[in-house]
FISE-522222 format. One record per residue: residue number from 0; x, y, z of N, C-alpha, C, CB in turn; residue in one letter. Coordinates in nm, 2 decimals. Glycine has a CB too. Layout:
N
SITE seq   n_c1   n_c2   n_c3  ca_c1  ca_c2  ca_c3   c_c1   c_c2   c_c3  cb_c1  cb_c2  cb_c3 type
SITE NUM      X      Y      Z      X      Y      Z      X      Y      Z      X      Y      Z    A
...
This chain:
112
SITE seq   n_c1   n_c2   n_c3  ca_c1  ca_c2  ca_c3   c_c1   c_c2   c_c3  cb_c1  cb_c2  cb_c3 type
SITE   0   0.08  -0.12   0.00   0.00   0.00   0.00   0.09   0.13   0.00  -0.09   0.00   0.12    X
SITE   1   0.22   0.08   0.03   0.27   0.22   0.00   0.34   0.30   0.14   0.14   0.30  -0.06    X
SITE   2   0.26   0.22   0.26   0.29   0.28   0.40   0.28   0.23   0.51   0.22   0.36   0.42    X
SITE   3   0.33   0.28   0.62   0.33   0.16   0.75   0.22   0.08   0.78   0.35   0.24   0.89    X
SITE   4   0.18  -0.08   0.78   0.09  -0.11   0.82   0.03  -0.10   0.96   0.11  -0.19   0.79    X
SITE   5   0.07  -0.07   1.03   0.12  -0.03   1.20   0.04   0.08   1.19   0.30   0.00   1.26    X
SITE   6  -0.01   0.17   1.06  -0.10   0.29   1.08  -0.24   0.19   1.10  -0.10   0.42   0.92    X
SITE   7  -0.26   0.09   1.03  -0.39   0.02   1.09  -0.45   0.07   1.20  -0.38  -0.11   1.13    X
SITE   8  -0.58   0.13   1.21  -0.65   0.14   1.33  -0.81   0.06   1.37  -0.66   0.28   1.33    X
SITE   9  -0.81   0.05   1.45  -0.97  -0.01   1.46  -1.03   0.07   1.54  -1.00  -0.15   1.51    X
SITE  10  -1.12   0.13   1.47  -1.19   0.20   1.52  -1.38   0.19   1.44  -1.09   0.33   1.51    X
SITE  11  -1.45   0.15   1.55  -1.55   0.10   1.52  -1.67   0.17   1.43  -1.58   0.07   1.63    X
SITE  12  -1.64   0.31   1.44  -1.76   0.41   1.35  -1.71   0.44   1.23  -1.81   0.57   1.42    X
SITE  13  -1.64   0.43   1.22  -1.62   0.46   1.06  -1.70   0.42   0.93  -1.51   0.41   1.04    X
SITE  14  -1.73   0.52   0.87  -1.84   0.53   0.78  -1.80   0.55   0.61  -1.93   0.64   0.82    X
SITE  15  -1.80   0.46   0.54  -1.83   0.49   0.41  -1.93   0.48   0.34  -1.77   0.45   0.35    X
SITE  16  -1.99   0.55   0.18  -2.07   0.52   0.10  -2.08   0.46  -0.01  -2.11   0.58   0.08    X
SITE  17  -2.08   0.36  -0.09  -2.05   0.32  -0.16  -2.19   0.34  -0.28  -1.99   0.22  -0.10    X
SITE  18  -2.14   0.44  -0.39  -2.24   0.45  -0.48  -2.32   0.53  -0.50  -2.29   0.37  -0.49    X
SITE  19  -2.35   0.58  -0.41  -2.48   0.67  -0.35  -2.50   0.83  -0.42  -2.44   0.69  -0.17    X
SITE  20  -2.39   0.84  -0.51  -2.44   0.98  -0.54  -2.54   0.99  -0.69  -2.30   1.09  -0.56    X
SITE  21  -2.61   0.88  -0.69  -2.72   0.88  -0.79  -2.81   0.80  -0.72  -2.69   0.82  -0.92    X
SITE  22  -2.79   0.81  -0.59  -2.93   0.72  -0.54  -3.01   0.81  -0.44  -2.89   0.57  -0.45    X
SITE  23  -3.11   0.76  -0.47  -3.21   0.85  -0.34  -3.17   0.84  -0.19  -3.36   0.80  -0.33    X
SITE  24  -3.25   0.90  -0.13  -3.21   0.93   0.05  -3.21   0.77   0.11  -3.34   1.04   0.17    X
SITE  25  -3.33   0.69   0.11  -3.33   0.58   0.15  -3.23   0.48   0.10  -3.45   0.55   0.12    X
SITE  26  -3.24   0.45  -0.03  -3.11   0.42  -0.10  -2.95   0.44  -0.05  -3.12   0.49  -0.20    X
SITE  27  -2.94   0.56  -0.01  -2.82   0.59   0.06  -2.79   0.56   0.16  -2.79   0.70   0.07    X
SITE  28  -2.92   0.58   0.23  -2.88   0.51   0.39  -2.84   0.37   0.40  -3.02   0.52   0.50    X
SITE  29  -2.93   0.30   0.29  -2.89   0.15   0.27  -2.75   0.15   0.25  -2.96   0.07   0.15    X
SITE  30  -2.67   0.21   0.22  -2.53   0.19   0.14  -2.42   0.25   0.23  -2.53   0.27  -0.03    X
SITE  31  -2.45   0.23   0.36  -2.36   0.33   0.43  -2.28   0.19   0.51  -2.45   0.47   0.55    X
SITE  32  -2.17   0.18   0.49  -2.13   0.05   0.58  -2.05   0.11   0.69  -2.02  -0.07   0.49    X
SITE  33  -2.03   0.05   0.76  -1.96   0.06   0.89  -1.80  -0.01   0.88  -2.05  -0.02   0.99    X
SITE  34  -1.68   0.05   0.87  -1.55   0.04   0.83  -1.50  -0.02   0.95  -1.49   0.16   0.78    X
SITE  35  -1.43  -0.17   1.01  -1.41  -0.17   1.14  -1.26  -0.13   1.15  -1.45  -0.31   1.21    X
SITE  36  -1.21  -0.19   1.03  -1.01  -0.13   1.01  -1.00  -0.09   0.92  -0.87  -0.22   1.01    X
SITE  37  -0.92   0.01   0.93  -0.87   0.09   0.76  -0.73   0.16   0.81  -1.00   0.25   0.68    X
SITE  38  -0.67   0.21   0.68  -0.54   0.27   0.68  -0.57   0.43   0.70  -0.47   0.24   0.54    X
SITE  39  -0.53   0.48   0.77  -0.52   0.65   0.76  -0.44   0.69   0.63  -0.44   0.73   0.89    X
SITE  40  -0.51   0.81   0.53  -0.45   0.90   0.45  -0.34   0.90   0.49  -0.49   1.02   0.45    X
SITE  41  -0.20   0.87   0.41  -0.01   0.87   0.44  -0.01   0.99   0.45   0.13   0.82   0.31    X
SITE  42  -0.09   1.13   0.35  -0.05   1.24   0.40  -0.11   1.33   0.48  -0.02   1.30   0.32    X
SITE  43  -0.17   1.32   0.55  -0.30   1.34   0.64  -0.33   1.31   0.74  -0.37   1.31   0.61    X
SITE  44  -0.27   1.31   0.85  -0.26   1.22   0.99  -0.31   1.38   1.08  -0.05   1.14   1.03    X
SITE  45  -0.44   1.36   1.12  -0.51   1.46   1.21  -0.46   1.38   1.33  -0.70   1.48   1.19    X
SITE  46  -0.41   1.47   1.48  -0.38   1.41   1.59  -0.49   1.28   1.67  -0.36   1.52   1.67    X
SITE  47  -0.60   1.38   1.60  -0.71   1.31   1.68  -0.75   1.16   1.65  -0.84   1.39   1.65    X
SITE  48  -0.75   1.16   1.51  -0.76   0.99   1.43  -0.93   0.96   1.46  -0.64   0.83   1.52    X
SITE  49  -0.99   1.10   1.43  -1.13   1.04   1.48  -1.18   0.95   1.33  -1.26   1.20   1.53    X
SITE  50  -1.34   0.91   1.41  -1.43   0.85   1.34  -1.43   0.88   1.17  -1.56   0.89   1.41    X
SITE  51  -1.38   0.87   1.09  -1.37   0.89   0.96  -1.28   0.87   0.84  -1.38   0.97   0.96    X
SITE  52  -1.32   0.82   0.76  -1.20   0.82   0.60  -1.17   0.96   0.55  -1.28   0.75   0.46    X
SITE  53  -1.09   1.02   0.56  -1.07   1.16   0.49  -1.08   1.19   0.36  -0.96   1.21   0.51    X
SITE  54  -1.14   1.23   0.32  -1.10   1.19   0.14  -1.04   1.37   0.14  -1.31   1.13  -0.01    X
SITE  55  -0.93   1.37   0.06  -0.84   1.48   0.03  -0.88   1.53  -0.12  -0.69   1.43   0.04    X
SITE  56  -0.87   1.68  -0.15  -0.87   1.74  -0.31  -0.78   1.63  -0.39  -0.79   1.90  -0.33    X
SITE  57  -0.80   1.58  -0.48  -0.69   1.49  -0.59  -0.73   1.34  -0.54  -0.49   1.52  -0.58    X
SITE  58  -0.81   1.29  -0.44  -0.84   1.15  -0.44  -0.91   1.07  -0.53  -0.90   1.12  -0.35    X
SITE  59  -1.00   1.18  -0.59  -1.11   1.12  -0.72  -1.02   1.02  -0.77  -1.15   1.24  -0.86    X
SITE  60  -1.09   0.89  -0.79  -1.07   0.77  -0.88  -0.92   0.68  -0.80  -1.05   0.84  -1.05    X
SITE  61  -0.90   0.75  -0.68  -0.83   0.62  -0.58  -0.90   0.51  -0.59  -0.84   0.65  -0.41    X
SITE  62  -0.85   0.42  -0.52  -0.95   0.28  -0.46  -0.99   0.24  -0.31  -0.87   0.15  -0.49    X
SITE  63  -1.08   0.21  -0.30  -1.14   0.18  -0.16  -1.12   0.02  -0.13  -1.31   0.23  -0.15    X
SITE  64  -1.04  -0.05  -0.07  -0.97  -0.19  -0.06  -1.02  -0.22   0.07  -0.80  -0.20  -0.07    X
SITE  65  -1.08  -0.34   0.04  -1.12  -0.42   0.16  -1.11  -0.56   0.13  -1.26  -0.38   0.20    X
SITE  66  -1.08  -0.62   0.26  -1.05  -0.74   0.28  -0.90  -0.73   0.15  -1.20  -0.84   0.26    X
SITE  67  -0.82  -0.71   0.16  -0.74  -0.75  -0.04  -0.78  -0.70  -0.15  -0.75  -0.88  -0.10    X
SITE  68  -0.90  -0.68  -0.13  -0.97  -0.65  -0.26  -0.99  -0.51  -0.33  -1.08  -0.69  -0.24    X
SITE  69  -1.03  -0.46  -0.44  -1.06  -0.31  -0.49  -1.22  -0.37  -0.46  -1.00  -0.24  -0.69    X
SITE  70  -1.26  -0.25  -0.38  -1.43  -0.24  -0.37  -1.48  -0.17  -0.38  -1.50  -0.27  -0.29    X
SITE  71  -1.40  -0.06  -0.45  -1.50   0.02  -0.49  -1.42   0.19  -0.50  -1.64   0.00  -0.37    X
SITE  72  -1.40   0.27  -0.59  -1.33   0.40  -0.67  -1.42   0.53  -0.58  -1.38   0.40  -0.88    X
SITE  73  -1.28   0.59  -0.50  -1.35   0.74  -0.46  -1.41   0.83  -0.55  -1.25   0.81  -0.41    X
SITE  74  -1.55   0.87  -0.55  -1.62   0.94  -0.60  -1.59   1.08  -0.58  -1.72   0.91  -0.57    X
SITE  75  -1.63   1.10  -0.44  -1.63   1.25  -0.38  -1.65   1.26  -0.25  -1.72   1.35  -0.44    X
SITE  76  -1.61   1.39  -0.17  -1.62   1.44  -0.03  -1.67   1.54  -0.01  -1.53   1.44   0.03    X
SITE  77  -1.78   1.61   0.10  -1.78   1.76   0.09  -1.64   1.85   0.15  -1.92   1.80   0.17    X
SITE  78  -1.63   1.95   0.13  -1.53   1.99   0.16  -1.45   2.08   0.08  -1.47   1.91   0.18    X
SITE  79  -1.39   2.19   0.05  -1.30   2.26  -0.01  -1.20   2.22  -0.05  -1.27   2.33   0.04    X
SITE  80  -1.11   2.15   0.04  -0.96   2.11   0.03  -0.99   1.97   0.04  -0.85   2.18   0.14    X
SITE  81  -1.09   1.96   0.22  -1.09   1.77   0.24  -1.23   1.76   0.30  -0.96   1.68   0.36    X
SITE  82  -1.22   1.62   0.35  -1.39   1.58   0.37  -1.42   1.70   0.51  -1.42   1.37   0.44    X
SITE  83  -1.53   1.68   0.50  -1.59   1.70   0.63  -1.69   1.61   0.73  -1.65   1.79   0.61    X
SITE  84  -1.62   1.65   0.85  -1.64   1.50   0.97  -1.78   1.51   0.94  -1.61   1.52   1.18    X
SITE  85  -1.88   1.55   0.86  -2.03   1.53   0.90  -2.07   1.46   0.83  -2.11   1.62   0.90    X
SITE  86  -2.04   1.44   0.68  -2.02   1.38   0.56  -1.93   1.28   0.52  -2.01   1.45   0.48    X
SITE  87  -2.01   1.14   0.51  -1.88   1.06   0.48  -1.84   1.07   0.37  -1.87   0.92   0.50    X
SITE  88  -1.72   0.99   0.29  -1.64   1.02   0.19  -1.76   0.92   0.10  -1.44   0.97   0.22    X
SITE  89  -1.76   0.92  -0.05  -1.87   0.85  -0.14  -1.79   0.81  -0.25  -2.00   0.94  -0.20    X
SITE  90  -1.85   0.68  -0.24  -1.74   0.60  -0.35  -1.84   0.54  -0.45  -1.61   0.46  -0.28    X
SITE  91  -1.80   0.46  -0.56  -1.87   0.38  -0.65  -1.81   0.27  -0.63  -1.87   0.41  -0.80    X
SITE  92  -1.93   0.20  -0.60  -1.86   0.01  -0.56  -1.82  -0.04  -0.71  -2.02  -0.14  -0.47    X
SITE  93  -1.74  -0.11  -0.73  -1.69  -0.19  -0.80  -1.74  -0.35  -0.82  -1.58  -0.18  -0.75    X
SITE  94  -1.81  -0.27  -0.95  -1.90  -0.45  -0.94  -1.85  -0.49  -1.07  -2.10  -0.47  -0.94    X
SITE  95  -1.89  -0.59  -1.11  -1.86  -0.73  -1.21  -1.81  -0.65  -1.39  -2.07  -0.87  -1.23    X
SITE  96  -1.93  -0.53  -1.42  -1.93  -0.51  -1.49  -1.85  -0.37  -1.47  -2.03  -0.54  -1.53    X
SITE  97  -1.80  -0.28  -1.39  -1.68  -0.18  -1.39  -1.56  -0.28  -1.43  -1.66  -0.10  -1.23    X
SITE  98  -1.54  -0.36  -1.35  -1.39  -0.46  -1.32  -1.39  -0.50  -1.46  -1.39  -0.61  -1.21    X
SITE  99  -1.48  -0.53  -1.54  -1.48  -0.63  -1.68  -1.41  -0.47  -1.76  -1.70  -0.71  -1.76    X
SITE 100  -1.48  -0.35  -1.76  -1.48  -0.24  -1.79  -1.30  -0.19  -1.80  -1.57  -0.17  -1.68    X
SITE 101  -1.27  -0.18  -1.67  -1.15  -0.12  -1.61  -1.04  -0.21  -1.70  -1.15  -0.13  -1.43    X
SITE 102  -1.06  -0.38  -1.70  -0.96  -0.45  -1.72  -0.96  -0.43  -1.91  -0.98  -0.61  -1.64    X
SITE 103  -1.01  -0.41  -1.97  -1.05  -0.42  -2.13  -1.02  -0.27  -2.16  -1.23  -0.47  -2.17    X
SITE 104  -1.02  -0.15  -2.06  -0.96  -0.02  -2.08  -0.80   0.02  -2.11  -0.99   0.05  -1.97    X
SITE 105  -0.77  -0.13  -1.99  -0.64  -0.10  -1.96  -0.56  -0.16  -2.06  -0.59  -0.14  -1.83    X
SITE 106  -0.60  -0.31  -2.12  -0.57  -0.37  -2.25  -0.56  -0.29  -2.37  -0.66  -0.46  -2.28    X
SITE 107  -0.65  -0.20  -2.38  -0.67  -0.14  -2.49  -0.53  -0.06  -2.52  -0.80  -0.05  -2.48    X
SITE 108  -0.52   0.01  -2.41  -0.41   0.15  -2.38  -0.28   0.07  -2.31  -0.48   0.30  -2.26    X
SITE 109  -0.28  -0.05  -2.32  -0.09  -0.09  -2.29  -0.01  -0.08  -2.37  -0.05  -0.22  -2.27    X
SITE 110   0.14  -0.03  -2.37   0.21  -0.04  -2.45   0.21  -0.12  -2.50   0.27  -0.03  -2.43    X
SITE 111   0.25  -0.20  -2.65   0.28  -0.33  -2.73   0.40  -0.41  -2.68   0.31  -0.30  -2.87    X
């Protein structure tokens, strides 16, 4: 990943969305998971390390990894510069037909 694993934290409220910025209110609430471990932002270390994923200006189209896996591409955060604690960060889950997508993009545009 790029950074100390030892940043691991567990911390039980942590909230992401996955998908949600074309879905209605009910919809959204369905899509709010509860994050139990994640990595803190490498460049971004608030003292506090509260309840949240930070999403930073320039994260658009990161990845959201769970368990090993890509599950899903940072969308957006409210915020100027970065999120705000009130608003969780909103991603697009990564399903069967992005992944089929993503892998046949990247084929296309490899060097020979």
């Amino acid at each position: 990943m790029g950074f100390d694993s030892s940043a691991l934290l567990n911390e039980p409220e942590v909230r992401v969305v996955l998908g949600a910025h074309q879905a209605s209110r009910a919809e959204k609430e369905q899509q709010i998971f509860k994050v139990m471990r994640y990595f803190p932002h490498p460049q971004f270390a608030r003292p506090s390390k509260e309840n949240d994923i930070m999403l930073l200006k320039g994260d658009s189209g990161g990845p959201l990894i769970c368990a090993d896996r890509y599950s899903g591409i940072v969308s957006f955060g409210k915020g100027k510069r970065c999120g705000r604690r009130d608003m969780p960060g909103v991603y697009t889950r990564l399903t069967e037909k992005y992944i089929d997508w993503i892998k046949d993009t990247i084929s296309l545009h490899r060097d020979p």
